[in-house]
N, C-alpha and C positions, 0 to 999 in steps of 0.2 A: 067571772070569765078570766081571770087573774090567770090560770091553770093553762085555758087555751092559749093565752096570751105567754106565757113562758114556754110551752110548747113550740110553737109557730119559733119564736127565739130558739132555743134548742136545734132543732131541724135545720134552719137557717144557718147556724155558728155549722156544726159538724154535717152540711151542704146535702144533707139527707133528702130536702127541700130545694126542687132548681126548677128556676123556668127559661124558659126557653123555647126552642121548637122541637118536641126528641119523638121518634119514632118509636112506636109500642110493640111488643112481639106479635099482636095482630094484624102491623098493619096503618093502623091510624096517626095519625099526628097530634100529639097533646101539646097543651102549652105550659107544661111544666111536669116533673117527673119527681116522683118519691121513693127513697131507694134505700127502706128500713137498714138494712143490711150495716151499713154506714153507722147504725148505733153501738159502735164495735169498741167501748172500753168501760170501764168500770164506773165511771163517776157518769158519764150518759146513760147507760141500762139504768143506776140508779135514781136517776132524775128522771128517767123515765117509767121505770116504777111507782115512782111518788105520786107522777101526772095521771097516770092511768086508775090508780086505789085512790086518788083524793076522787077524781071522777066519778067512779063504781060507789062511793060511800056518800057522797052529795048526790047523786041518783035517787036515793032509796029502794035501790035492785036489791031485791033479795037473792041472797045463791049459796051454796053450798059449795060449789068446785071453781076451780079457774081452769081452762082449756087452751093449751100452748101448741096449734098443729105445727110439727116441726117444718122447716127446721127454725126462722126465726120467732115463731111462737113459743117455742121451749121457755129460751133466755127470758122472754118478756113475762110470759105466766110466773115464772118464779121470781123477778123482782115485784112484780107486781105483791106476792104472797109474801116476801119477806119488807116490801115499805110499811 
């Protein structure tokens, strides 16, 4: 769980990760907000790469493709293919 655990860090350091009380585009009130967008430089998407293929590869998923819907799915499918 090392993975999730530098994750949850990551998120937290570049504030991707917040809680609070923040209102949702629906409507509802959550107690903390995630707002990928925010994984916006080179050495983040890269670590974030890493998190996500050590993931999918300790999984034992098998798969053929990675799927990035844009627009922040792009950036992340292709670090994901190049960690």
């Amino acid at each position: 769980m090392i993975i999730a655990k530098d994750f949850i860090q990551l998120a937290l350091k570049k504030q991707v990760l917040r809680f609070g009380e923040f209102t949702l585009k629906s409507g509802r009130i959550s107690p903390y907000f995630f707002n990928a967008g925010l994984f916006d430089d080179g050495e983040s998407l890269a670590l974030l790469g890493e998190y996500y293929a050590q993931s999918i590869e300790q999984s034992g998923l098998q798969f053929d493709m990675l799927y990035g819907p844009a627009y922040k799915g792009i950036p992340i499918a292709t670090t994901i293919a190049t960690a």
